[in-house]
C-alpha positions in Angstrom: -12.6 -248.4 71.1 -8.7 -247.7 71.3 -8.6 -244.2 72.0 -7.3 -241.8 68.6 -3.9 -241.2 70.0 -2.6 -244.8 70.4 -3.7 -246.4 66.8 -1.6 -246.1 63.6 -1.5 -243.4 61.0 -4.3 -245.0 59.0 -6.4 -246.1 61.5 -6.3 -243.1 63.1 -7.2 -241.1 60.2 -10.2 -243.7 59.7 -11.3 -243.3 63.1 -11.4 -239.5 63.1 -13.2 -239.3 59.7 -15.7 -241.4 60.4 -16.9 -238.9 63.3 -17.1 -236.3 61.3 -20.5 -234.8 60.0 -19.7 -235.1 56.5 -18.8 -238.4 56.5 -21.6 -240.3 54.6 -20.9 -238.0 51.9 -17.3 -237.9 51.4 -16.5 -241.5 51.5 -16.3 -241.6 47.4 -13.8 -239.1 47.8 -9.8 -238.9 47.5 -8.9 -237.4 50.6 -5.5 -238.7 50.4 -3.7 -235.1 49.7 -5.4 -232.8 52.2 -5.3 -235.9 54.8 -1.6 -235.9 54.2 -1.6 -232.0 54.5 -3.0 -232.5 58.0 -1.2 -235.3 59.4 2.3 -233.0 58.4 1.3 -229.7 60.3 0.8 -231.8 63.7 3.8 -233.4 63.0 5.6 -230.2 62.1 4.4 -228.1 64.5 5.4 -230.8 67.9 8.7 -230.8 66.6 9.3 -227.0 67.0 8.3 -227.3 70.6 8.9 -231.2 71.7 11.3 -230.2 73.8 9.6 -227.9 75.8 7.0 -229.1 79.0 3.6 -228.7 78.1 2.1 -227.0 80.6 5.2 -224.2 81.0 3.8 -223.8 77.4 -0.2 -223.3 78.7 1.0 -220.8 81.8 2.9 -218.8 79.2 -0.1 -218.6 76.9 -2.3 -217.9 79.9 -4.5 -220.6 79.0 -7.1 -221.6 81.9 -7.5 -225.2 82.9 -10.7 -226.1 84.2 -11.8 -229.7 85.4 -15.6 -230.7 84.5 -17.2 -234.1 87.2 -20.0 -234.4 85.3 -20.2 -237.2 83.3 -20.7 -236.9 79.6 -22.1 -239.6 76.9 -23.4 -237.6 73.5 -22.5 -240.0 70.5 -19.3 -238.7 70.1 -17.7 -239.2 73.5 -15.1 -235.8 74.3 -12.4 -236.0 77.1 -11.2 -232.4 76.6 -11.8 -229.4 75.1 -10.1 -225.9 74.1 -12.7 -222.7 73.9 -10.4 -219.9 71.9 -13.2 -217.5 73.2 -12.0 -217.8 76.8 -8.6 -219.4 76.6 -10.0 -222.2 78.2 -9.3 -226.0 78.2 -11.8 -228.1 80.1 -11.3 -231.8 80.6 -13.8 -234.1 81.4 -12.7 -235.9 84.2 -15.5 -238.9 84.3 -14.7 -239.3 80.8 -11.1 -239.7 81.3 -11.5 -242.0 84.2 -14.1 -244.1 83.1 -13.8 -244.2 79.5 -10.6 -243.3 78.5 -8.3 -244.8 81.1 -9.6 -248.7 80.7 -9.3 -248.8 77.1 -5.7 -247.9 76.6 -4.2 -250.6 75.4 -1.7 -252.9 77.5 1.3 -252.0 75.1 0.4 -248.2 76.5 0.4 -249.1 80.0 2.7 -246.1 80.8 0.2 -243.5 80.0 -2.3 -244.8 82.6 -0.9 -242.6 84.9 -3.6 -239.9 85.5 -0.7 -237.0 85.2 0.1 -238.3 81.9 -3.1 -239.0 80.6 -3.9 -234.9 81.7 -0.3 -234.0 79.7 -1.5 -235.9 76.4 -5.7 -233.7 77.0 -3.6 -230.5 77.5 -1.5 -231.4 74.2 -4.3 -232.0 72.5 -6.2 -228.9 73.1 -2.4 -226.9 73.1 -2.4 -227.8 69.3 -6.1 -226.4 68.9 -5.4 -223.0 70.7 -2.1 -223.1 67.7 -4.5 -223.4 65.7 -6.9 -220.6 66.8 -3.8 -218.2 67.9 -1.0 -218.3 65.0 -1.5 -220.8 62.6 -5.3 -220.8 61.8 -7.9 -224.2 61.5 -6.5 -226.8 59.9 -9.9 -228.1 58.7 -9.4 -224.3 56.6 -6.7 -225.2 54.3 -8.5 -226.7 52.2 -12.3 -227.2 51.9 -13.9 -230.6 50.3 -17.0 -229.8 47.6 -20.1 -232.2 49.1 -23.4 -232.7 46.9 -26.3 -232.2 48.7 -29.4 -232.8 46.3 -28.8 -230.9 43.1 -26.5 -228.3 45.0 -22.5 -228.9 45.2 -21.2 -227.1 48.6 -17.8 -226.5 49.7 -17.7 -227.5 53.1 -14.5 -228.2 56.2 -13.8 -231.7 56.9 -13.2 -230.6 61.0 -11.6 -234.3 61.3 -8.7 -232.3 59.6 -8.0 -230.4 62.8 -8.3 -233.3 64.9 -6.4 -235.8 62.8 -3.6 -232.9 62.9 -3.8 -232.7 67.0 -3.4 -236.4 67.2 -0.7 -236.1 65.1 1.0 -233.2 66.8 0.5 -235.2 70.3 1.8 -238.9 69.0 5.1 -236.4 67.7 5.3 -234.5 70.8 5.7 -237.6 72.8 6.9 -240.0 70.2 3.9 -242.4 70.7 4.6 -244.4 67.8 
């Protein structure tokens, strides 16, 4: 699978709804505005800081960077992540190395670089912290109504705040 951050708009999107937990329920739906919604704030929010280095931006946040060995395979594979709780992003080094890394496609070659590869995690998780800090959850904006036997539920689609971190990272290093 080509990782999120190195497919197209739409196929990114796809990708990153179809991991999400509502997913079987929400296919019928039109997503297309709060999708959109998403996909703007990453953009908007990489291009008030673009031109600033990533992890000058993490030191001055105090953010903690912790590297996990182990080696992780749940059904949804995850090569970082950002804990508001502790300030804390944690990337999965096995992941990186032996999933990540080898299916970056050959157009990408440049970002094979293991500094780079740690620059585009940190991003990643850098728009999540946003998020928890000073903008609040993307996958809060707006919540999608699911039917679950006779009850209707309004639940978050959390593929909202990934789709927006893969936006603000493909904007943040022009990876178009």
């Amino acid at each position: 699978m080509v990782p999120s951050v190195f497919l197209n708009k739409q196929q990114l999107i796809d990708q990153e709804l179809k991991f999400d937990i509502y997913y079987n329920r929400i296919t019928r739906l039109n997503l297309d505005d709060i999708l959109e919604i998403a996909w703007n704030r990453g953009i908007k929010e990489a291009e008030k800081i673009k031109d600033k280095d990533i992890k000058q931006l993490i030191f001055q946040e105090n953010i903690l960077i912790e590297t996990d060995e182990k080696n992780y395979n749940p059904a949804y594979t995850i090569f970082s992540d950002y804990n508001s709780r502790e300030k804390k992003i944690t990337l999965y080094k096995k992941n990186i190395q032996n999933i990540f890394i080898p299916s970056i496609p050959d157009k990408y070659l440049f970002w094979k670089d293991n500094e780079k590869i740690v620059d585009l995690f940190l991003t990643h998780e850098y728009f999540h912290h946003l998020e928890a800090k000073y903008i609040g959850l993307t996958s809060e904006i707006k919540k999608i109504q699911i039917k679950i036997g006779p009850f209707i539920l309004k639940r978050r689609l959390r593929a909202l705040s990934e789709i927006a971190a893969h936006a603000f990272v493909k904007e943040f290093y022009d990876i178009w």
